[in-house]
C-alpha positions as semicolon CSV with decimal commas, in nm:
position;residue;x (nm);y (nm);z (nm)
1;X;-1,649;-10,657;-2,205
2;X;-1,604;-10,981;-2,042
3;X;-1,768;-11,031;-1,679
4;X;-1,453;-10,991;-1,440
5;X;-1,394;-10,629;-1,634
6;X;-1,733;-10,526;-1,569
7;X;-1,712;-10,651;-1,176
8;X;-1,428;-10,425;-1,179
9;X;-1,581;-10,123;-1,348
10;X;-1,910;-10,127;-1,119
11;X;-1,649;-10,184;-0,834
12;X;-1,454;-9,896;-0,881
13;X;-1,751;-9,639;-0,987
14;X;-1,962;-9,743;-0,659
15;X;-1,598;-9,687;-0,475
16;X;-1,604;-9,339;-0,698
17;X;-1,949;-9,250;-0,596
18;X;-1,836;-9,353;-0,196
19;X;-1,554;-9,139;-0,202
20;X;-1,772;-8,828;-0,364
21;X;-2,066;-8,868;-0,106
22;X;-1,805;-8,897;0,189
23;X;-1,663;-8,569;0,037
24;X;-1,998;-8,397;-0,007
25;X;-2,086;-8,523;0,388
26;X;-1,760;-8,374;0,536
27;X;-1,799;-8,023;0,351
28;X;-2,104;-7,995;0,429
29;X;-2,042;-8,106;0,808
30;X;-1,704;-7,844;0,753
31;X;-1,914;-7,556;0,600
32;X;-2,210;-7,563;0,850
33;X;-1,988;-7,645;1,173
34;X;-2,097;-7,367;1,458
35;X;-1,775;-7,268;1,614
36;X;-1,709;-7,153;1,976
37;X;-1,737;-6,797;1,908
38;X;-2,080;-6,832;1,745
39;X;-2,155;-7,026;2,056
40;X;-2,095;-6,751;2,330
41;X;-2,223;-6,468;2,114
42;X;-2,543;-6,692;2,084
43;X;-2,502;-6,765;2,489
44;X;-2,468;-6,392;2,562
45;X;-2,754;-6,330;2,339
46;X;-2,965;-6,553;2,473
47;X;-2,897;-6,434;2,812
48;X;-2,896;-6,091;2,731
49;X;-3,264;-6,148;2,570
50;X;-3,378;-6,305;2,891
51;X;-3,300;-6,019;3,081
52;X;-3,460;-5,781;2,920
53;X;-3,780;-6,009;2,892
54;X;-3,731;-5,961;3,304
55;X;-3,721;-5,614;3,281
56;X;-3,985;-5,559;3,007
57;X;-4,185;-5,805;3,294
58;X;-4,074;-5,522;3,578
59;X;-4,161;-5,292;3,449
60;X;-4,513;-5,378;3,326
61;X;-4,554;-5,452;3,661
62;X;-4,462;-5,127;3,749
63;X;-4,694;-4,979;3,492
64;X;-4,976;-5,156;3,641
65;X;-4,939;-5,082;3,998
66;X;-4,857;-4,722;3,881
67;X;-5,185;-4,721;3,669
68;X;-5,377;-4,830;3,956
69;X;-5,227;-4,557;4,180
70;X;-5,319;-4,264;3,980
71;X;-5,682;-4,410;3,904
72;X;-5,732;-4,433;4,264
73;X;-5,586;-4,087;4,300
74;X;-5,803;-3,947;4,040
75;X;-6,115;-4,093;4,163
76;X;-6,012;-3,931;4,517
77;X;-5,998;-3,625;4,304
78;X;-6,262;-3,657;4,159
79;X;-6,501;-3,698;4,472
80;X;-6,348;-3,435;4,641
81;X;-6,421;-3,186;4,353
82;X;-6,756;-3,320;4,342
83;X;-6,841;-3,252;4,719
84;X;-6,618;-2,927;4,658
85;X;-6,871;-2,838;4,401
86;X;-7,200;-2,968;4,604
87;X;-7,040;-2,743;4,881
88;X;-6,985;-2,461;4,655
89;X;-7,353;-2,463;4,467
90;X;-7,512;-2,508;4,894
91;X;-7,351;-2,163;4,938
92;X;-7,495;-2,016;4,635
93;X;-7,819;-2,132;4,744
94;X;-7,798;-1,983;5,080
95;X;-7,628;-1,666;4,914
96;X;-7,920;-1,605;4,675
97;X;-8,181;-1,722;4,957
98;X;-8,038;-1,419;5,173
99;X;-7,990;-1,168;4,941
100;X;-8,366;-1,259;4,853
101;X;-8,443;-1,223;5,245
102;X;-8,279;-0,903;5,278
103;X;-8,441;-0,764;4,967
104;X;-8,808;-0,843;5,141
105;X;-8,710;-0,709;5,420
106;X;-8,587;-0,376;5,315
107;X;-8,895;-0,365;5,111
């Protein structure tokens, strides 16, 4: 092989090996293209996602304030029973203190 065949050779296998990458770049550019379909179902789901992220956010909030209100409600409660039961264990006392009177006196 003389050196104007081999010029040629190595000139048409790099051409070869151009063509085949230029190929492999467009069907992989073809195959992996995102289409406008894909595009507004990932639009919708995007915007979709962000509104429930606002209404998971609403209603923690909700939650919260809620939480608060029936804590403050129970502690309310909770005192009230507790002077309810003071109240209730005062009128024992004096019950048992006058039955005790009125035994020593009809003694």
């Amino acid at each position: 092989m003389n050196r104007s065949e081999f010029v040629i050779v190595t000139a048409v296998i790099l051409f070869v090996a151009f063509l085949l990458g230029w190929f492999a770049s467009w069907l992989v550019h073809r195959l992996t293209r995102v289409t406008t379909d894909e595009m507004n179902d990932l639009d919708r789901m995007a915007k979709e996602l962000h509104e429930a992220e606002e209404a998971r956010d609403h209603a923690m909030t909700y939650l919260q304030t809620r939480e608060g209100e029936l804590v403050n409600q129970m502690t309310q409660k909770d005192a009230e029973l507790a002077a309810a039961m003071d109240g209730l264990r005062a009128a024992r006392e004096e019950a048992e203190e006058l039955r005790a009177y009125i035994e020593r006196q009809s003694q």
